[in-house]
C-alpha positions as CSV (number, residue, x, y, z in Angstrom):
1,X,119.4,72.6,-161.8
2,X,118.1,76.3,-162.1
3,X,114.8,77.1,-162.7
4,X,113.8,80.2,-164.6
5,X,110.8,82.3,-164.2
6,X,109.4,84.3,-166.4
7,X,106.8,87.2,-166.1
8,X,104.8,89.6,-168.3
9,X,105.2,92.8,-166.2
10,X,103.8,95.1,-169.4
11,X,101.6,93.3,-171.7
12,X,103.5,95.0,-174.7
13,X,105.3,91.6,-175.3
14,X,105.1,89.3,-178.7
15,X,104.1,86.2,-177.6
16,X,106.7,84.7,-175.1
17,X,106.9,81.3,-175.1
18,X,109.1,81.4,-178.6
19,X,110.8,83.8,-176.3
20,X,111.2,81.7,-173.5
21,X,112.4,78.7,-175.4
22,X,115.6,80.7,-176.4
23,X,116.1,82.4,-173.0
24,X,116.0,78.8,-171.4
25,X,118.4,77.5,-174.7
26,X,120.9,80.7,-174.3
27,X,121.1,80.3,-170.1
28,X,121.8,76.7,-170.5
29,X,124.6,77.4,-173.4
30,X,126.0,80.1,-170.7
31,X,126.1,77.2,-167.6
32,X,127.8,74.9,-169.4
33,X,130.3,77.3,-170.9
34,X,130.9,79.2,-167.3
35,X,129.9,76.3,-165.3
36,X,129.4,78.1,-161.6
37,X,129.1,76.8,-158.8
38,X,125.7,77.1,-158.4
39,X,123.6,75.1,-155.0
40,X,121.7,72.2,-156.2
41,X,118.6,74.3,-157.3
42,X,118.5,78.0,-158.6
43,X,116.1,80.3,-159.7
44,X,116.3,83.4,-161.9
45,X,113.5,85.3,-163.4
46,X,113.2,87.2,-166.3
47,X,110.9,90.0,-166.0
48,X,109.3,91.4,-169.6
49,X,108.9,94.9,-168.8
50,X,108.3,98.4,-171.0
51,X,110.9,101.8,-171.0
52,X,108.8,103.4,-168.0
53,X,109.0,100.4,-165.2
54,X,112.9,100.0,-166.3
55,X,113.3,103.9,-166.0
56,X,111.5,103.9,-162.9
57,X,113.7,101.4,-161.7
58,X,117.3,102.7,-163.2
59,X,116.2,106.0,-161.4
60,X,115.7,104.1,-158.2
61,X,118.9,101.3,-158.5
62,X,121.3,103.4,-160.4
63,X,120.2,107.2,-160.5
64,X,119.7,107.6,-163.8
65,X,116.8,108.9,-165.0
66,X,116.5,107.1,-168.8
67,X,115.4,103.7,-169.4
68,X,117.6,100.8,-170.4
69,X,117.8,97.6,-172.2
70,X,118.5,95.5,-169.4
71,X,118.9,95.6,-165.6
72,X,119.6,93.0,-163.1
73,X,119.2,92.6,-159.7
74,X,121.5,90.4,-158.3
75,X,120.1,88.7,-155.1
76,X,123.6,88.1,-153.5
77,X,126.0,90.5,-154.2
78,X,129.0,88.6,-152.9
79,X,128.1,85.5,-154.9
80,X,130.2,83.8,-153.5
81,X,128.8,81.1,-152.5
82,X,125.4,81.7,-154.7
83,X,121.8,82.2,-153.2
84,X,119.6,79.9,-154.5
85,X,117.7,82.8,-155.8
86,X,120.1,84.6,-158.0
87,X,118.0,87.4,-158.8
88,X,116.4,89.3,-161.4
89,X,116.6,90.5,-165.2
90,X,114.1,93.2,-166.1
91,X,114.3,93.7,-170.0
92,X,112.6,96.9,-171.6
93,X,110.7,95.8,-174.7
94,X,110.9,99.5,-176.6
95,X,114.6,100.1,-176.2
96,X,115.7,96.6,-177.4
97,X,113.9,96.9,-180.3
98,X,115.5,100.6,-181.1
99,X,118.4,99.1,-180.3
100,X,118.1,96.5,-182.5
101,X,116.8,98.5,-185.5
102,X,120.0,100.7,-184.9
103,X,122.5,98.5,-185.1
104,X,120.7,95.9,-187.8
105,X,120.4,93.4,-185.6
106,X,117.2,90.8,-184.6
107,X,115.3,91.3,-182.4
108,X,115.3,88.0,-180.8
109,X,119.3,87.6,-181.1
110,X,119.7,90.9,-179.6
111,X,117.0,90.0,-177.0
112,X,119.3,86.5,-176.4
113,X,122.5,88.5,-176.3
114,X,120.8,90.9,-173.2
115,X,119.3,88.1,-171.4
116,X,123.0,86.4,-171.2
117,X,124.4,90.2,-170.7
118,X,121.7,90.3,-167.5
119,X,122.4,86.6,-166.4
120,X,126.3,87.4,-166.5
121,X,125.6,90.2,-163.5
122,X,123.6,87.8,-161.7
123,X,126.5,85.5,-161.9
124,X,129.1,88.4,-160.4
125,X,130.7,89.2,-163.6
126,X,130.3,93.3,-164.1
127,X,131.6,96.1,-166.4
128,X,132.5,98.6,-164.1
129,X,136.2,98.2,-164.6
130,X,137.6,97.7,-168.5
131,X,139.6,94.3,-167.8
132,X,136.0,93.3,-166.1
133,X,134.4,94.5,-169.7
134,X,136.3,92.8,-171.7
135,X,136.2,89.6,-170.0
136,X,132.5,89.4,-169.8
137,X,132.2,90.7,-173.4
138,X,134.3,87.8,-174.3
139,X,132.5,85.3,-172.4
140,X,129.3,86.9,-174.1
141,X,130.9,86.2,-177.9
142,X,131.8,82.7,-176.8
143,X,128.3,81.7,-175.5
144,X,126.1,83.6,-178.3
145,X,128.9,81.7,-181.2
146,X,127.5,78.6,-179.4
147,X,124.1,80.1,-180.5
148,X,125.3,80.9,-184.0
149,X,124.3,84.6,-183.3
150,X,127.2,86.3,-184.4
151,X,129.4,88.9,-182.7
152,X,127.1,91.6,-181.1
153,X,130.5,93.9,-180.4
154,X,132.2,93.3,-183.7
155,X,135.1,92.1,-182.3
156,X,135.2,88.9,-184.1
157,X,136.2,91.0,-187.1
158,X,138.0,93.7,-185.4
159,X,141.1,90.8,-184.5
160,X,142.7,90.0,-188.0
């Protein structure tokens, strides 16, 4: 069982608990679809934050001085086995929504796609190395197609 947590670090937010609903709907798509071995209880929170706390805090983790859409702060880094507290996901309201905008996308599906992009870290599963990008990229397809959001890399179309 994994409980999520969720917190309103910026008071920018729509109201979350539509929000929420899908978060908790898309995490539960990506367990069953990964199924880790996770201890008997988890807990994850999702931290609904602005473009100045996630800069702050890309500066800090990462040394890079720009915000992001999505950061996540794994609490083991080994995870292997996992903590019961597998970490968090902060997720900057203004850049998702450029983002989204940009690419002609939702707002909520991209929203869903980040929260299972930040959830995938806090599972081990990274992007550092290509082969590592690709697999999590297809994992990522796989679970939002379970969603019926459609391809967020183009891919799906990119095959044929």
């Amino acid at each position: 069982m994994i409980t999520i947590d969720f917190i309103d670090d910026s008071r920018v937010w729509p109201p979350l608990p539509p929000l929420q609903s899908r978060i908790e709907s898309a995490i539960s798509c990506s367990l069953m679809t990964i199924k880790p071995r996770l201890p008997e209880y988890a807990e994850a929170a999702f931290i609904f934050s602005d473009n100045q706390r996630v800069q702050s805090l890309n500066l800090r983790w990462r040394d890079e001085d720009k915000p992001t859409n999505v950061l996540s702060f794994a609490s083991n880094k080994d995870h292997e086995p996992y903590s019961p507290l597998l970490g968090d996901i902060f997720l900057a309201l203004e850049t998702i929504k450029s983002e989204a905008d940009e690419q002609s996308k939702s707002f909520e599906d991209h929203l869903i796609h980040l929260s299972i992009h930040g959830f995938l870290h806090l599972l081990g599963y990274d992007h550092v190395y290509e082969a590592d990008g690709v697999e999590m990229e297809q994992l990522e397809i796989k679970i939002l197609f379970q969603l019926g959001i459609v391809d967020p890399y183009g891919l799906e179309n990119n095959r044929q």
